[in-house]
C-alpha positions as CSV (number, residue, x, y, z in Angstrom):
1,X,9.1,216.5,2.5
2,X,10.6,215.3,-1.1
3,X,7.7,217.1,-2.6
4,X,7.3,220.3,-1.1
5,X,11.7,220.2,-1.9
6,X,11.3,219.6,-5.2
7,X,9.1,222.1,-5.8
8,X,11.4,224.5,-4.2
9,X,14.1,223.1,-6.7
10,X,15.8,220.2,-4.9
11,X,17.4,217.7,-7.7
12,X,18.6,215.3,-5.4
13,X,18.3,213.5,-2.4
14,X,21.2,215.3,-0.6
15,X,19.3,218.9,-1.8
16,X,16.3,217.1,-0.3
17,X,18.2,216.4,3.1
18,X,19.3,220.3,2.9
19,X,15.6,221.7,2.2
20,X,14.2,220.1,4.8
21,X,17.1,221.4,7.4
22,X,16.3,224.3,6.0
23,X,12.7,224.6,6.2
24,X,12.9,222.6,9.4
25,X,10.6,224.6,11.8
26,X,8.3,225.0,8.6
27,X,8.1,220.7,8.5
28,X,7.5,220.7,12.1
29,X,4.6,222.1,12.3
30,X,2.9,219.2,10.5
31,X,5.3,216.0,11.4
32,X,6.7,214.6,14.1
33,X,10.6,214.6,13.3
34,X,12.2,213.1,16.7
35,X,15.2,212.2,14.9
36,X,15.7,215.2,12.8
37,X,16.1,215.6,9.3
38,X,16.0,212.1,7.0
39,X,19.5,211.4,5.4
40,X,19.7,211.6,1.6
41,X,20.1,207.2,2.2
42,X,16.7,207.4,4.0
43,X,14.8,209.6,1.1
44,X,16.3,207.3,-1.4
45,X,15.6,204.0,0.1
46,X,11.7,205.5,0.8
47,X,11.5,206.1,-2.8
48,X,13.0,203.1,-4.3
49,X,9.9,201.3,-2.6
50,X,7.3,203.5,-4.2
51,X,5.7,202.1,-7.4
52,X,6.2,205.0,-9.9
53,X,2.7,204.3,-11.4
54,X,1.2,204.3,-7.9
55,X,3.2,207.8,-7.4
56,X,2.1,209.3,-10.3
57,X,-1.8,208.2,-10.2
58,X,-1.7,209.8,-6.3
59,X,0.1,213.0,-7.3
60,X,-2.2,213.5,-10.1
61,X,-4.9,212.6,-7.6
62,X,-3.9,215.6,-5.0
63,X,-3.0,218.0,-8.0
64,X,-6.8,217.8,-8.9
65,X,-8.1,218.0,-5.4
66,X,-6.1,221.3,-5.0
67,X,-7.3,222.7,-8.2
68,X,-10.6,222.0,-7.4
69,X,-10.9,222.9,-4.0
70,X,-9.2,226.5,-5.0
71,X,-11.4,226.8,-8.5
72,X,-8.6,226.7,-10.3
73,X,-6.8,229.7,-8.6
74,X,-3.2,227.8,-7.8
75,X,-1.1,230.6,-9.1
76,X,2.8,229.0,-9.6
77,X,5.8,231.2,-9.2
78,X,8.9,231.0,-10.9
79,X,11.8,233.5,-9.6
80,X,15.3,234.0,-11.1
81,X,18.3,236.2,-11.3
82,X,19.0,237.4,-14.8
83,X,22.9,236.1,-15.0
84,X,25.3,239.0,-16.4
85,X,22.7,241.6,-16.3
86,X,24.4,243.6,-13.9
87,X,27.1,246.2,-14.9
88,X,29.2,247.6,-11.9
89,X,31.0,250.3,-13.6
90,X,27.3,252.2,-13.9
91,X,25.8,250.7,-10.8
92,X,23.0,249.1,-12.6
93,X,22.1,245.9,-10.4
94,X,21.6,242.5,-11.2
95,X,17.8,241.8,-12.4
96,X,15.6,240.1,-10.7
97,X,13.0,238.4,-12.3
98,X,9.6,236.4,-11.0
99,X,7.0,234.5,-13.2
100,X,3.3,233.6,-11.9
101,X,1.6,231.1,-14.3
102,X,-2.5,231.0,-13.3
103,X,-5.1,229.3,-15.0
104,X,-4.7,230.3,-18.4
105,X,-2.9,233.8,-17.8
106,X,0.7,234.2,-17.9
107,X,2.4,237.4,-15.8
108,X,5.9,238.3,-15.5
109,X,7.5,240.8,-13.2
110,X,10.9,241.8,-13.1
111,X,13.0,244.2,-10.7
112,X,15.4,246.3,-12.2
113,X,17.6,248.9,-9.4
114,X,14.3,248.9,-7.4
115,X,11.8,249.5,-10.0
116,X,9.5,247.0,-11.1
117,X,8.0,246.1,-14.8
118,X,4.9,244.0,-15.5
119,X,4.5,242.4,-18.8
């Protein structure tokens, strides 16, 4: 669960908690939550168990099973809004932009008033 939150931007055990409440139905589908959703003590106490070295040599571990089970075709996206970049008084909207990093190929698309650009 801490993983898949992170990745979807969680910097803390409480964003953690919230993720997962969140994504709840999504989690369910693969664990067995009879209690509901872990409080941010719970994560934290899990974690401070965990050797970091341990952690690290596992993660790396199921990074490279996932890159070589998909050939290298993990594609990460990246999304943001542009902050500022709208201007009411001409009804231009706020910009909306998403970043895909594949292996060894950058692409960016952004959305501006419904249109979309591909650099």
């Amino acid at each position: 669960m801490t993983i898949r939150a992170v990745i979807g931007g969680a910097e803390g055990w409480s964003d953690v908690e919230l993720f997962v409440q969140c994504k709840y139905e999504w989690f369910q589908r693969f664990l067995d939550l009879p209690d509901g959703v872990p409080c941010p003590d719970t994560f934290a106490r899990v974690f401070a168990r965990i050797d970091p070295e341990q952690f690290r040599d596992c993660l790396m571990d199921w990074v490279s099973s996932v890159n070589r089970l998909t050939h290298g075709q993990v594609i990460a996206v990246d999304g943001k809004t542009l902050r500022r970049s709208h201007d009411r008084n001409s009804g231009k909207e706020v910009i909306h932009m998403v970043s895909a990093l594949g292996f060894g190929e950058l692409l960016g698309v952004g959305s501006d008033q419904g249109g979309s650009e591909v650099q």
